[in-house]
C-alpha positions, 0 to 999 in steps of 0.5 A: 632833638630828632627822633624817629620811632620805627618797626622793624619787622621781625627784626631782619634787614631783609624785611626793613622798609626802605625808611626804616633802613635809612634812618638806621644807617644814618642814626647817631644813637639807636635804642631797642631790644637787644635782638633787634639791636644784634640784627641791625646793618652792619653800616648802623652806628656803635652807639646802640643800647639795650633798653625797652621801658619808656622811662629808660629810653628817654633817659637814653635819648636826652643823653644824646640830644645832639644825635640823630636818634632811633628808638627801634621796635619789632614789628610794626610801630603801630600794632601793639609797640611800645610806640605808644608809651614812649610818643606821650613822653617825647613832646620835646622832640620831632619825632617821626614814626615809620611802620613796620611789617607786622606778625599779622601780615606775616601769618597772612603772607604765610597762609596765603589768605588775607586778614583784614576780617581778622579780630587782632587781639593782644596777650603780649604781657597783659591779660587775655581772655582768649574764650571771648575773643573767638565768641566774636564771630571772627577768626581771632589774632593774638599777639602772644608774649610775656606769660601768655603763650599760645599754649597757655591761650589754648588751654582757656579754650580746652577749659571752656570745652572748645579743644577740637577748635581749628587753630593756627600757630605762627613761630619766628616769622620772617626767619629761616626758623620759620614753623607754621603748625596747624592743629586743635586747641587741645593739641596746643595746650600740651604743646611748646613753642618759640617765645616769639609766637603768635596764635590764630584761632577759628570762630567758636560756634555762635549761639543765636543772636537776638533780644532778651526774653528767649523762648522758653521751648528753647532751653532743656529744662527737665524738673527743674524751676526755671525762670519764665521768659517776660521775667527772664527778659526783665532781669536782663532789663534790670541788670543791662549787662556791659559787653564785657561785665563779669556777672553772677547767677545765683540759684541758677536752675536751668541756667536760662537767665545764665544763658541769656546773660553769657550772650549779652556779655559776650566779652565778658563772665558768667558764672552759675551757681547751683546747688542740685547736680540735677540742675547743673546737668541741664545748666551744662546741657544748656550751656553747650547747646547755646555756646555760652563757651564764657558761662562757668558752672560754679557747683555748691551752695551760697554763700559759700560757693562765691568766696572765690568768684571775681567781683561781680557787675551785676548779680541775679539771685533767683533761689537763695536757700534761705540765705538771703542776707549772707548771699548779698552781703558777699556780693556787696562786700566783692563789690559794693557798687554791683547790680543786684537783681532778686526775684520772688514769689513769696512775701515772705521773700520779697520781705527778705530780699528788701531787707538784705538791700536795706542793710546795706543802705540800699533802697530798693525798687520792687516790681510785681509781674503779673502775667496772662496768657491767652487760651483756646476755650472751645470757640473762644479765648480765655486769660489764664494768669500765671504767678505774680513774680516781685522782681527787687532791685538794687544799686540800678538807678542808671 
């Protein structure tokens, strides 16, 4: 029961290695794709069957026990194959696995550069947030198939207002029908492409990178309210956002603390929620001048402008219109489990905001901020108290 799991590239005999090669010339049974079974050595054996599902495969492969099998995959074995499904259910058997070349290095042959500080992302078939891979800091590879072509990537990042990013675009690689295009991402939105294509994409440009609490001359704040950096450095302390947590700002303002949660969650959503166009112009001047490109501007009033917004990690609510209640009930009923961060300065909102957790059975944990800053005063220095700000939080106890 011997079967060898190997990549072949882009499927031409000219790109198999000398293994890979071997093993399908002296295979009994060969199972793959049919592309790839169509392009295979004419010495290669007849028995060759169409299938990619792990289950269908075995159920070739115990079928012919007694053969010397291949199961044949494109590109590399180890990039993003089916190898990986397939290896669990093959403890039976001997298995040997040969790689392949990969479409990686075959956009990187082909632009002549090298692609180990490449960040390789998979839109093969599963879904994929093209705006956080290019946030990282490094160009990014993406593997598209499936529904996800780089047209359909590149439109996430046109949305997300990044149209003039460098990209590149790699078609039928390894073959005389070989296309390279070098264009913008709103350039490729609009264009189409061969199924079998992958996407380069430049880094997005990166706002700064350092701990919560920004300095509050860094934000465009206008007359609008906006949250103070030592109670927006323990909101964010309150929430301790994952890298890639989808998270809710409610009442956003200037969108500050919705700012400063797109850079912890980097990965991940942001999702502002403002009810005066004043305040959603500087939420969007903010956005853009700290390329917070995963921050979306969600426009309305709560609770109804959340109906349609993903289930939250964690959500900050720091106006609330007098919906208190409502605004927590739709958080918790999208997800019972949700961080949940409210700031007050009234009593009677602190009250509100106790009481919105409590009906859920949450007990809540009340802080007071109490802050004062240093002034000059002729020859000496006075404290100047700013307004005590409760911070109420639910669902934090990790």
């Amino acid at each position: 029961m011997n079967v060898t799991l190997l990549g072949m590239g882009s499927g031409s005999a000219d790109h198999l290695t000398k293994e890979a090669e071997n093993a399908l010339t002296g295979a009994g049974c060969i199972v793959g794709a049919k592309r790839l079974l169509a392009q295979l050595p004419e010495s290669c054996t007849d028995h060759r069957f169409a299938a990619t599902k792990p289950g269908d495969i075995l159920a070739i492969l115990e079928q012919h026990r007694d053969r010397a099998c291949v199961v044949a995959y494109s590109g590399d074995s180890g990039f993003y194959s089916g190898c990986r499904s397939l290896l669990p259910l093959l403890e039976e058997w001997n298995v040997t696995v040969l790689p392949g070349i990969s479409s990686v290095q075959m956009l990187a042959s082909a632009l002549g550069r090298p692609w180990q500080d490449w960040l390789l992302v998979s839109a093969h078939g599963v879904e994929c947030n093209a705006v956080a891979a290019v946030m990282q800091g490094q160009p990014a590879f993406f593997l598209t198939g499936g529904t996800l072509g780089p047209a359909d990537l590149c439109a996430q990042l046109v949305k997300a207002g990044l149209g003039n990013l460098p990209v590149t675009v790699g078609e039928d690689l390894g073959t005389p029908e070989q296309k390279i295009t070098a264009a913008t991402a709103a350039e490729c939105a609009s264009a189409s492409f061969s199924p079998l294509s992958v996407l380069l994409a430049k880094p997005a440009p990166q706002g700064p990178r350092r701990t919560p609490g920004w300095p509050d001359s860094w934000f465009i704040r206008g007359q609008v309210p906006m949250t103070k950096q030592i109670v927006r450095a323990a909101v964010l302390a309150t929430l301790a956002p994952k890298e890639d947590a989808v998270l809710w700002d409610v009442g956003a303002g200037t969108g500050s603390v919705s700012v400063e949660l797109a850079a912890a969650a980097n990965r991940g959503k942001v999702f502002a929620v403002e009810c005066l166009p004043e305040a959603c112009e500087l939420i969007e001047a903010n956005r853009r001048k700290f390329c917070a490109w995963n921050l979306h501007l969600v426009p309305g009033k709560a609770p109804d402008a959340l109906a349609d917004l993903p289930a939250p990690d964690g959500v900050f609510i720091g106006g609330s219109k007098g919906n208190m209640q409502a605004i927590v009930d739709v958080v918790l009923q999208k997800n019972p489990c949700a961080r949940v961060c409210i700031t007050a300065i009234a009593l009677e909102s602190l009250t509100s905001a106790m009481q919105a957790l409590q009906k859920h059975g949450i007990e809540p944990s009340v802080t007071q901020l109490a802050v004062s800053s240093a002034k000059p005063a002729g020859r000496v220095h006075m404290l100047t108290a700013q307004n005590p700000v409760f911070l109420i939080a639910g669902n934090c106890d990790d």
